[in-house]
N, C-alpha and C positions, 0 to 999 in steps of 0.2 A: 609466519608459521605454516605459510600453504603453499607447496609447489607450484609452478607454469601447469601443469598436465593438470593438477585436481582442481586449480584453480578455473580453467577452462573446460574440463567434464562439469563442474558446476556451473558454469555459463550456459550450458548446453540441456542441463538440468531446468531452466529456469522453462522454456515452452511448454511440460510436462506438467510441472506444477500450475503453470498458470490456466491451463487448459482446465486441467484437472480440480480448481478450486473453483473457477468458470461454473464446470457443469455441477459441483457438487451446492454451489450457491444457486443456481438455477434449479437441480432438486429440492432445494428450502424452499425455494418460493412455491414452486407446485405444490409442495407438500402442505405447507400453510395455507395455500388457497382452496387447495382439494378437502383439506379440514373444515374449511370455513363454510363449502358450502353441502358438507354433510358425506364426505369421504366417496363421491359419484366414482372417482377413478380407483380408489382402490378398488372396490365392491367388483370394479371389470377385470380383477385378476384372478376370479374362479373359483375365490375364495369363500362364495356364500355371503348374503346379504346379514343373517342374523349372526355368523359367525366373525363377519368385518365390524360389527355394530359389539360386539363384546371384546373385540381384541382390543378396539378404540376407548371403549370405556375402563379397560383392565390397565391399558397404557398410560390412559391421560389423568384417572380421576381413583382406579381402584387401588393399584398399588402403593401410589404419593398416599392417599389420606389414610389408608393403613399403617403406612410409615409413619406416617403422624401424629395417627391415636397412638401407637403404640409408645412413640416419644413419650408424650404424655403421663401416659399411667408409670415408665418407667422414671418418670423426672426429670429426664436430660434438661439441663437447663438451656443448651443448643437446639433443642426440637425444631426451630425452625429453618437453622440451615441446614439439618439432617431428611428435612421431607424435602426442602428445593433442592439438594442434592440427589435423590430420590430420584424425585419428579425431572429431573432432566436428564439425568440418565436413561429413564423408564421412554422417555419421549425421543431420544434419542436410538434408543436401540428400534421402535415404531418407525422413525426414519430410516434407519440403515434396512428394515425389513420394506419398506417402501421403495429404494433407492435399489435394493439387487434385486426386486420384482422388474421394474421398469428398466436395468440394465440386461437381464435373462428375457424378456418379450421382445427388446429393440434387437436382439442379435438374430433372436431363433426367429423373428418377425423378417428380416433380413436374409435368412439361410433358406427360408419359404416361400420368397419371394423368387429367388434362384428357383427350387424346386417347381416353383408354379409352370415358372417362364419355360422350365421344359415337359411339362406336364406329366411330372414323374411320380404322382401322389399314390398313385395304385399300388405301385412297384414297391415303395417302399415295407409295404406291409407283409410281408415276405421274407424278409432278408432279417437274417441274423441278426445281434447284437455288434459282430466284428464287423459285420460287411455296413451296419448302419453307421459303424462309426466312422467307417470308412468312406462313406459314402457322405454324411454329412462334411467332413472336415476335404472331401472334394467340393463340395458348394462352399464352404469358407474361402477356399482357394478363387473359386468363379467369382464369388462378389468381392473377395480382396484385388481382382484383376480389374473388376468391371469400377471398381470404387477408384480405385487408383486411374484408369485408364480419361473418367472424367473428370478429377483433380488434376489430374497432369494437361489435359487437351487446353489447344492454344480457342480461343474464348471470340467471337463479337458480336454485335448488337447491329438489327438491320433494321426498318424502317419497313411495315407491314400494315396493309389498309383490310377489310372485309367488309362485302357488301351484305347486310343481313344473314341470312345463317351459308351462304355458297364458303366457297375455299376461300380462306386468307391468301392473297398474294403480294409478294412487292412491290412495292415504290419505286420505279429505277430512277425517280427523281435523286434519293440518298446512297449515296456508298456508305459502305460498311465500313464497323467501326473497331478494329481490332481491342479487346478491353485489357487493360493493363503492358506494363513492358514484356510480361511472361510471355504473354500471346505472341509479341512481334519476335521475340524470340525463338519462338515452337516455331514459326513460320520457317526459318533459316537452318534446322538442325538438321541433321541427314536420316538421324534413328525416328522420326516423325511420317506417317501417313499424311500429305495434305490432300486435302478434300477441292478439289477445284470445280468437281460441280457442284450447283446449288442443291440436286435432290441428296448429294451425300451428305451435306452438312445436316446436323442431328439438334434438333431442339433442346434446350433446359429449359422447363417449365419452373414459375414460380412455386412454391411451398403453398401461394395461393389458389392458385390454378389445380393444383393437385389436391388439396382440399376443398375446394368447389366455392372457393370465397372471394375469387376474384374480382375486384372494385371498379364497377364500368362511372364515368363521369358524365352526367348529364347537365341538364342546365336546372333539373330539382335537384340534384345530389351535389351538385359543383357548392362548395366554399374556400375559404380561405384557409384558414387555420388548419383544416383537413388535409386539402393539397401540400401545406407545405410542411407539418408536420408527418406526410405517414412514411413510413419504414419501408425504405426504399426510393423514395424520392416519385417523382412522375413517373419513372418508366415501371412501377409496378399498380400501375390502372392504365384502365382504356375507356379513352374517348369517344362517345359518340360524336361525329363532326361532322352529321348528316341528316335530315328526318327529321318531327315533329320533336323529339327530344336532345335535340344536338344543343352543345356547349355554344351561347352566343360569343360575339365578338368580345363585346364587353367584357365579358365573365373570364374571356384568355386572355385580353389585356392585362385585364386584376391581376388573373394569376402569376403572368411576366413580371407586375410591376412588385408583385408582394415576395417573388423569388429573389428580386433583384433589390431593395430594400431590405428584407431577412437577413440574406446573405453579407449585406456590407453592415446593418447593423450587428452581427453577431463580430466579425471582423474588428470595427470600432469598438465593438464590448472587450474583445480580448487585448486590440492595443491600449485601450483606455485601463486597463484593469494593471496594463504591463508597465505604463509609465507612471501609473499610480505608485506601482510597487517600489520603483526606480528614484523617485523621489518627489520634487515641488508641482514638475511641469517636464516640456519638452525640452525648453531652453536652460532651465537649472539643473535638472537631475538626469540627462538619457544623455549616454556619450555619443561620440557618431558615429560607431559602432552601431550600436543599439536603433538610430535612428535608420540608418542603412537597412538592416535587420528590418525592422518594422515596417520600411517602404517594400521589401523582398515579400516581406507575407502580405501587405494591400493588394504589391502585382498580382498575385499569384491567387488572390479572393478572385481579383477583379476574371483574371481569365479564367476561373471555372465559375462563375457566375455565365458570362457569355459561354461557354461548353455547354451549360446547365440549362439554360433559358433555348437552347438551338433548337428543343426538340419541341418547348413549348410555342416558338417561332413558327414551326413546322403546323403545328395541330391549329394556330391562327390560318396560314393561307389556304387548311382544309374546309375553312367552317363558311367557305362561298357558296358552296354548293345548296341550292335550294330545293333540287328534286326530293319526293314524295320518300325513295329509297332511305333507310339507316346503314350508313357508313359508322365504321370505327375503326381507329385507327391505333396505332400503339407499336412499342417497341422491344424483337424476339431478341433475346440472345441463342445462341447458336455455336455450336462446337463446331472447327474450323477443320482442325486436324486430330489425330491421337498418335500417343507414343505406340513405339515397338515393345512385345510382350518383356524382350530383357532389358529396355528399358524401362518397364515397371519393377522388372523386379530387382532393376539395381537400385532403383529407388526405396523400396521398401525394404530391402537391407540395410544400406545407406541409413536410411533415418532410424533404424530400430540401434544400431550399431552406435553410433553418433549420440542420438539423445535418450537411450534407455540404456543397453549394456556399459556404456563406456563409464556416463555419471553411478550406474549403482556400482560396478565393480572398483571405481574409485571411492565410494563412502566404504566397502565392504575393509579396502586394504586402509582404510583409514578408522577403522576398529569402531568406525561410527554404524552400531546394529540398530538401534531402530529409526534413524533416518533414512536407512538402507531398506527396512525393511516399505516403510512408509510409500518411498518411490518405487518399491516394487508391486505396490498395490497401486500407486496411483495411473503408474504407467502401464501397467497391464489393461483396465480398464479404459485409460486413457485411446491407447494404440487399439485394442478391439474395436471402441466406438469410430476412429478415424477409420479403419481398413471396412470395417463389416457397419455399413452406415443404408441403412435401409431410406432413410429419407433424400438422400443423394440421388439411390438409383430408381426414386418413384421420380425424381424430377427427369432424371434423362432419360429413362428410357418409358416408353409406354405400353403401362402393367393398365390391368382390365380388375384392379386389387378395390377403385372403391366405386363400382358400375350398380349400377342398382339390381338390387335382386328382390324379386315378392316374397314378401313374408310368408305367406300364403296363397293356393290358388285352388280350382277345382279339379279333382281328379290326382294330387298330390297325397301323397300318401304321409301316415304320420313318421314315421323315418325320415322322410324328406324333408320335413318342415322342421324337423329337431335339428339337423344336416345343417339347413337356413338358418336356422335359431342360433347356433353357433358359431356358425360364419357371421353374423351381424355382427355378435359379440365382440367377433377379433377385428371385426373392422371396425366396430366404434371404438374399440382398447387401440388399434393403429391407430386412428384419428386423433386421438387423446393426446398420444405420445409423441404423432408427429407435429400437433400446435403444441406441445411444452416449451415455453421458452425459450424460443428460436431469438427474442428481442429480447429477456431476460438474459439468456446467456451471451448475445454480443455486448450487451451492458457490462454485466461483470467483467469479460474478457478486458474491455475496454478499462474498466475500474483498475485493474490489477497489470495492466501493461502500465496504465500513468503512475500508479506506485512503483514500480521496478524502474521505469525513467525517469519518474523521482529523485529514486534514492541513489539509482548507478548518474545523477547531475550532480547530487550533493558529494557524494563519492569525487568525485571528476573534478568539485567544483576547490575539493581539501585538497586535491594532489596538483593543480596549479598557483595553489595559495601559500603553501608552506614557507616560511622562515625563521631558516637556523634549523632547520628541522623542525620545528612546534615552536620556535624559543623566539621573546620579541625581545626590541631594545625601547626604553623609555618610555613602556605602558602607562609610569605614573609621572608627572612632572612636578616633585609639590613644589610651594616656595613657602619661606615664613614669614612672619611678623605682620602676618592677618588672620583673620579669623571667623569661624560662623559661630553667632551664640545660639545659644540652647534656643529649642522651641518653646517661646513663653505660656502657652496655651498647654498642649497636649503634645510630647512628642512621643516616640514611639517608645513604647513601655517596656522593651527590651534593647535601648539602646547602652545598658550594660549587663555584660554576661558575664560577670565577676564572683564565682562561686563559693571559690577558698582564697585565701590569703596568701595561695601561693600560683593564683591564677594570672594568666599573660600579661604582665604590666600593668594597666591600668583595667582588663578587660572589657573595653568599650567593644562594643560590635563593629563598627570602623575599623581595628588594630587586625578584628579576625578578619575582615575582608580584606582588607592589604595582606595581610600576610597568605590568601588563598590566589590573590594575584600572581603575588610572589613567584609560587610554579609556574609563570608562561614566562618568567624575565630570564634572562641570559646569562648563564651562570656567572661571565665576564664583570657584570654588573651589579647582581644581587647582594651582597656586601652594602654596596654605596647605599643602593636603594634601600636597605634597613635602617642605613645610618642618617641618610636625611629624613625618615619618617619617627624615626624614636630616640633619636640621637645618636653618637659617635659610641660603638662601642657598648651598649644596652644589649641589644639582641643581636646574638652572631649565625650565621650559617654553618652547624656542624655535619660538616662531609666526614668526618672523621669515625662518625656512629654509622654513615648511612655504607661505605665503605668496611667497615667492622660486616657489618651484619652480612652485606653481600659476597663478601667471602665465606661467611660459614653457610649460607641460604644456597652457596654454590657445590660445599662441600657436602653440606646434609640432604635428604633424601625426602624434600617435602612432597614427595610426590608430584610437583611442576615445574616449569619449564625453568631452566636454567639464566635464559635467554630473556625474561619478559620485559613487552617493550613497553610496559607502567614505568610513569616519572614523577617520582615524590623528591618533596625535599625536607631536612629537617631544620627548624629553625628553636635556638636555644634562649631563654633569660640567663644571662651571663650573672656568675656564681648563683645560680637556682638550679633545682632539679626539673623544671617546669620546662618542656620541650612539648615542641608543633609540628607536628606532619602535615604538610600539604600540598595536595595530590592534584596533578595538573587536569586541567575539562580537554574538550574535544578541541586538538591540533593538528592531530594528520590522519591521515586516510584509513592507518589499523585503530584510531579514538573511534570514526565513525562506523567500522564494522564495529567496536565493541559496544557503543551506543545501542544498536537495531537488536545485537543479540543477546540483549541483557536485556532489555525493555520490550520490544517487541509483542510479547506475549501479552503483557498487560495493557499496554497499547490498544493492543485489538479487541480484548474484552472490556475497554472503558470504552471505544468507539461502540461499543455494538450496544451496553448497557445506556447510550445515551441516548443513540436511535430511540431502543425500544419503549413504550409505552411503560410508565411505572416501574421505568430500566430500575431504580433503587432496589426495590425488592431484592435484586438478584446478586447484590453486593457480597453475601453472607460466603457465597459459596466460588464467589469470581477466583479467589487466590487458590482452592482447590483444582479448578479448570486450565489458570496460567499454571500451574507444577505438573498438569498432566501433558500439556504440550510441549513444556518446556524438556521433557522426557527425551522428545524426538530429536533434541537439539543440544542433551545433556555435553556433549564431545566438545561439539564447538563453543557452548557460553564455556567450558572447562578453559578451552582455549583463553578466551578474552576475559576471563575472572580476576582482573586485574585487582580486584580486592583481596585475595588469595597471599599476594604479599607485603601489601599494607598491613593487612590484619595478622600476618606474623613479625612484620617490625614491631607494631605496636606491640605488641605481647615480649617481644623481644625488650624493649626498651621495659617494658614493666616489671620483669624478671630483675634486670640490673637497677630496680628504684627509681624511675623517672615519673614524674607525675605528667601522665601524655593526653596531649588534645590531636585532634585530627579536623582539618578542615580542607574547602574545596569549593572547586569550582563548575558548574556545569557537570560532565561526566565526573569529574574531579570531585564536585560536589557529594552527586551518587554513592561514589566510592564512597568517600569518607562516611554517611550513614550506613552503609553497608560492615562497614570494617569498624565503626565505633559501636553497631547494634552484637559484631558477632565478637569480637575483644573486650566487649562492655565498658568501653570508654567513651568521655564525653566529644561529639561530632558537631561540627557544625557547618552544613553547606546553605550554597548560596545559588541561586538561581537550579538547585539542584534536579534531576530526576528522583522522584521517592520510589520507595519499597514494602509498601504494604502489601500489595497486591502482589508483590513478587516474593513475597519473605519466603516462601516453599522450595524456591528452585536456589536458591546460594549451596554453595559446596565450600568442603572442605579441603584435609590433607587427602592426598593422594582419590582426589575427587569424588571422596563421600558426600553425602548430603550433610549440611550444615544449616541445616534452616533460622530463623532466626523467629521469635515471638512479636507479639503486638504489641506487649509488654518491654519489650527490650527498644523497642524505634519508639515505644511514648516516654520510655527514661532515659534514653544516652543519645536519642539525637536531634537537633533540633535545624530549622530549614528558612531562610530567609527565601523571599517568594515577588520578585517584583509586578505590580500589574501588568496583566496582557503578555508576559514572557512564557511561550508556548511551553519551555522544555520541564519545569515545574510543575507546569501540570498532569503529566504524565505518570503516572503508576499514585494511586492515593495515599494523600499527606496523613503524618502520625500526628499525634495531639498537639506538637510543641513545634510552633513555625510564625513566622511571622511575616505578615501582608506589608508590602512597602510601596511607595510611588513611583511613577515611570514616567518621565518628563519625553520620553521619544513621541514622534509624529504618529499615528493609526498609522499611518502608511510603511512604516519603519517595521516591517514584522519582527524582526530579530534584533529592533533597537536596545529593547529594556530586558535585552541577555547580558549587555554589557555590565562584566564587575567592573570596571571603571567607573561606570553613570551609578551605579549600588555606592559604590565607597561614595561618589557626590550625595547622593541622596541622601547616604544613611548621616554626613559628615553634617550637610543641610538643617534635617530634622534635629539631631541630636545634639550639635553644634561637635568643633573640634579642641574645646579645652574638655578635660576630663573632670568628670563631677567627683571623681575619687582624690588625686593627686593635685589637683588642679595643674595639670603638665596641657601642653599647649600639640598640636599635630599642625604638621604645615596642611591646606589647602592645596589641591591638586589643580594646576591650570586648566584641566582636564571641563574643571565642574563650571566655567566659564564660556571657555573658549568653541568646546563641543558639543556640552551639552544644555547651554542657556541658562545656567542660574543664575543668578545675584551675582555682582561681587561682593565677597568677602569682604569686612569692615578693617580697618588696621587696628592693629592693637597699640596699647597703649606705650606709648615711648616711639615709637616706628616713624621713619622718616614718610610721609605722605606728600611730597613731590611729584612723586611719580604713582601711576594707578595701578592695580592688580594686573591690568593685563601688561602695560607697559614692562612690568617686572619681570614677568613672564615670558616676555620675546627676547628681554635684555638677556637670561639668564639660559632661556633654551633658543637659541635665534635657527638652530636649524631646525626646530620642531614648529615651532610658533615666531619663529621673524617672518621678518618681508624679505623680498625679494631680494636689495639692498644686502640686509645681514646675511641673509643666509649664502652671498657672495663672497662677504669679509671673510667669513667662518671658513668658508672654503667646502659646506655643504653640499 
């Protein structure tokens, strides 16, 4: 349903947002820390000490507990999710006024800096309204060239000694080290200035260094866990390697040996972690693929551990030196070259073009308004911080912005000292802003790229997997004249779902699980497979109804897609009215987008409520938070609302007298409580995603809102839940579900997804003759041979010659023979 072109402006869309949620998680943390310790940074936005101290109490504590009493005296029997709704709005909008103070000081802090550097403060005060506008948005232009000019420049790292406070000089023991492919790249282009003497080349100071916190290492300040943990590795400290307080031998030894053990223990933590996941061992479970792979990332530790360790190599053969002098030593990065002016600014078109105009005017002509709108706010703010970056051009170039100035002095006049007083001001408000979260926001960045190659792996991983299109052959293999008996003890207390008299057969929960299988088998086949599970001719496959419908679903005007690529099937009790929909789980690449954009929302707010501290509290109002995001995204979940025409079959079939069940698998699951909550028919999925948290965002005909109650998901639909199967747990369960066992390995993440291992288990617990009819279900070879249970016992009369399994390869030899058969067969 997505073009080549929108599909790829959204691709291009993804930097923006990720930046963009980056810095906006990076403002949460500041804000919650700046809270914490009495709101120090806001009070520096000039705002007034007594007037930050009542906005903070009005925000945090006046408004909510007002909402509360007032709850109260009125009766709402709700009062408590109407104050937490309250109170987080009220906290939230405190944030956003937090969040455009710190982005209006970062820019005009930025635009001043310009200003400073030509020393044109006087001047300003003169000039009109036009000419200042004019004249600022020319400094926009200066630090979007200057900002750009050292993002673009080709980068290296040289090898720098100082002898007490004289000039730093070189080493001409180390050549330089061009830093990344970019660099050797800038080196070779013709639109490049290269720098071929040493005075041209231009310092980058650390963020340290420019805030005056730079980490000198001695032999009292030298440890382990310090060195190897800080942010940035060794080359952002310096070593004393000289003088009464020089780093001993020993103490660089340490450091080599603890660089070089960190680094391979963390390496062995990720392949151990990887062949865990893969299966038993190296020799059972990791193909030689996989093994290949594995040896490619040890190389590749191993040779940036040696890169890594060279310079700590280096700060050893300095620490010979015994003279009285303090040497230190450490290592500059250095701008080599810079672009030409119209190479900046092809770049800065270039990307505004590419990853802001191109994705919004693709959601615009895709009628999607407020995800349009959303990337127009992210990206504006986005692309200002990238061009107009004041902390960039304190590192390159050197401003005189935090020099010390006397508060006061003799002979200064009180104008002067107020002059001072507020120059501190903006420099302790810079300071502030320039330590916010420079390690917070590579964290997040970090956080949210491995999600996005997450999910474009799982994506990647459905579009090499597919067969038949979604469609398998011989998911279930039963055979009969064996059996499992009932659990003598306790089995599971809903192992029949048998409601009315004119429910599925025998309605054991086994029959609904099979028949939610059902959807992934091959329409080729699906027939057979009814009939060796419930006999010859019981239950049929009526394409006939699903065919009916889908001509008039084409002809009438449900307001959606014509096209949708949802796969249901209908399964009939021959001469009943009693008919099954069952809606297949995630099988190709458009199941996994509809997965992320149906769930997602709730997703996020069940991860964040588990984080938090007394995350429960917040439950009342979580489904109010997913409907308001899910807002931004209404176009696309429209798109993938594959329950949209389930839940008009079913209604369809109700109209003509069918007495209709719907069930499911995985997504398939999903669906069906979704479409039996808004149909109000009875649903039953199986390893499903739930919908409570989500019940606000469901839509209707011609893509109304259709929301569904809490009331309606604790009567119509119910949720089998095997342990440890991730995708059940997602969005929170309705009253009526059921806990079942998972025989897969811990290490098997996605084993106990299997409806296959559910139908063994549930067949296991519950046994497979029916407590109703006393009718007999074959055993799946499945619950043996794959998944380790028992064999089944023979029933009574049954030739016992031969064993379960032997029956089992006789009968299927290209699924379960040996080698041998599966030759005769001609497999």
């Amino acid at each position: 349903g997505i073009g080549i072109a929108d599909f790829v402006a959204s691709f291009f869309s993804v930097p923006v947002f990720v930046y963009s949620l980056a810095f906006a998680m990076t403002l949460v943390t500041s804000f919650v820390v700046d809270t914490f310790y009495g709101n120090p940074f806001i009070r520096s936005f000039g705002l007034g000490v007594v007037f930050t101290e009542w906005m903070a109490f009005v925000f945090y504590l006046g408004v909510p507990l007002l909402t509360f009493i007032a709850t109260l005296f009125m009766g709402k029997p709700n009062f408590w999710e109407i104050s937490l709704l309250t109170w987080f709005v009220s906290v939230l909008t405190f944030w956003c006024i937090f969040s455009a103070c710190v982005f209006y000081f970062e820019v005009t802090q930025c635009l001043k800096l310009e200003r400073d550097r030509h020393e044109e403060k006087d001047a300003i005060g003169q000039m009109g309204w036009l000419e200042k506008t004019r004249y600022w948005l020319g400094k926009a232009e200066d630090a979007t060239k200057r900002t750009m000019r050292i993002r673009l420049s080709g980068k290296e790292t040289k090898y720098k000694k100082q002898k007490g406070e004289e000039t730093p000089e070189y080493d001409d023991r180390h050549n330089s080290c061009p830093v990344g492919l970019f660099s050797l790249l800038t080196m070779k282009l013709p639109c490049y200035k290269q720098f071929d003497e040493e005075e041209q080349k231009k310092k980058i100071r650390t963020l340290g260094e420019v805030l005056g916190f730079t980490s000198y290492i001695t032999r009292y300040s030298w440890s382990l866990d310090k060195l190897f943990c800080r942010t940035g590795g060794n080359t952002s400290s310096i070593f004393v390697t000289s003088g009464e307080a020089r780093v001993s031998e020993r103490q660089i030894q340490s450091s080599i040996a603890c660089r070089i053990i960190g680094n391979l223990l963390i390496c062995l933590l990720v392949i151990g972690l990887f062949v865990w996941l893969s299966g038993t061992g190296m020799n059972n479970g990791l193909s030689n693929t996989g093994k290949v792979l594995l040896g490619l990332l040890f190389l590749a530790v191993v040779i940036y551990i040696a890169i890594n360790t060279k310079y700590l190599k280096e700060i050893f053969k300095d620490t010979s030196d015994q003279s009285g002098a303090t040497w230190t030593r450490f290592w500059e990065t250095r701008r080599i070259n810079e672009p030409s002016v119209t190479f900046i600014w092809f770049c800065v078109v270039a990307q505004i073009l590419v990853f802001y105009l191109w994705p919004l005017i693709s959601l615009c002509l895709q009628g999607n308004t407020p995800s349009a709108i959303l990337f127009f706010v992210f990206g504006f703010f986005s692309f200002t911080r990238h061009y107009l970056n004041g902390a960039l051009l304190l590192r390159a170039y050197e401003y005189d912005f935090f020099e010390v100035i006397p508060y006061s002095a003799d002979g200064v006049s009180d104008e002067e000292k107020a002059r001072r007083r507020r120059r501190w001001k903006k420099k302790s408000r810079m300071y502030d802003m320039l330590s916010i979260g420079d390690t917070s926001r590579q964290f997040w960045i970090v956080v949210f790229c491995v999600l996005v190659i997450f999910f474009l792996f799982v994506v990647l991983a459905y579009a090499g997997t597919q067969e038949f299109d979604g469609w398998k052959s011989n998911t279930i293999t039963p055979v009969e004249g064996y059996e499992y008996t009932r659990n003598p003890n306790l089995p599971y207390p809903t192992c029949a779902l048998r409601v009315k008299e004119s429910d599925f057969v025998d309605g054991d929960i086994a029959d609904y699980a099979f028949i939610a299988n059902l959807a992934y088998t091959n329409p080729a086949e699906e027939q057979a497979s009814l009939d060796s599970w419930f006999g010859d001719g019981v239950v049929i496959v009526n394409d006939t109804l699903v065919k009916e419908f889908r001509e008039e679903f084409s002809s009438v005007d449900f307001g959606l897609a014509s096209d949708s690529p949802v796969s249901f099937k209908l399964t009939q009790l021959v001469n009943t009215n009693f008919v099954m929909i069952t809606i297949r789980g995630t099988a190709t690449v458009l199941d996994v987008m509809a997965d992320a954009q149906l769930w997602i929302s709730a997703l996020l707010f069940q991860s964040v409520r588990e984080f938090l501290p007394l995350g429960n509290v917040f439950t009342p109002i979580l489904h109010h938070l997913v409907k308001v995001v899910s807002v931004v995204e209404t176009k696309n979940i429209a798109k993938v609302a594959y329950y949209q025409e389930t839940r008009e079959f079913a209604l369809y079939l109700m109209k003509k007298g069918y007495d209709v069940r719907v069930t499911g698998h995985s997504l398939g699951g999903g669906l069906a409580l979704i479409t039996g909550a808004q149909a109000k028919v009875s649903a039953i999925g199986f390893s499903a995603p739930n919908a409570k948290l989500s019940r606000q965002t469901f839509v209707g005909k011609f893509e109304q809102p259709l929301p569904v109650s809490v009331y309606d998901l604790n009567t119509y639909t119910f949720n089998v839940v095997p342990n440890r199967d991730p995708f059940p747990m997602i969005d929170d369960k309705a009253d009526l579900y059921q806990n079942i066992n998972c025989t897969a390995s811990a290490n098997d993440i996605v084993g106990c997804h299997s409806i296959e291992r559910s139908i063994c288990e549930l067949q296991y617990k519950c046994g497979s003759k029916s407590g109703l009819t006393n009718s007999y279900r074959p055993v799946p070879c499945e619950c043996v041979l794959d998944f380790g249970y028992p064999s089944p016992k023979p029933k009574n009369g049954t030739d016992t010659d031969s064993t379960f399994e032997d029956k089992c390869r006789a009968k299927y030899p290209c699924k379960w023979g040996n080698a041998t058969q599966k030759e005769n067969e001609g497999c």
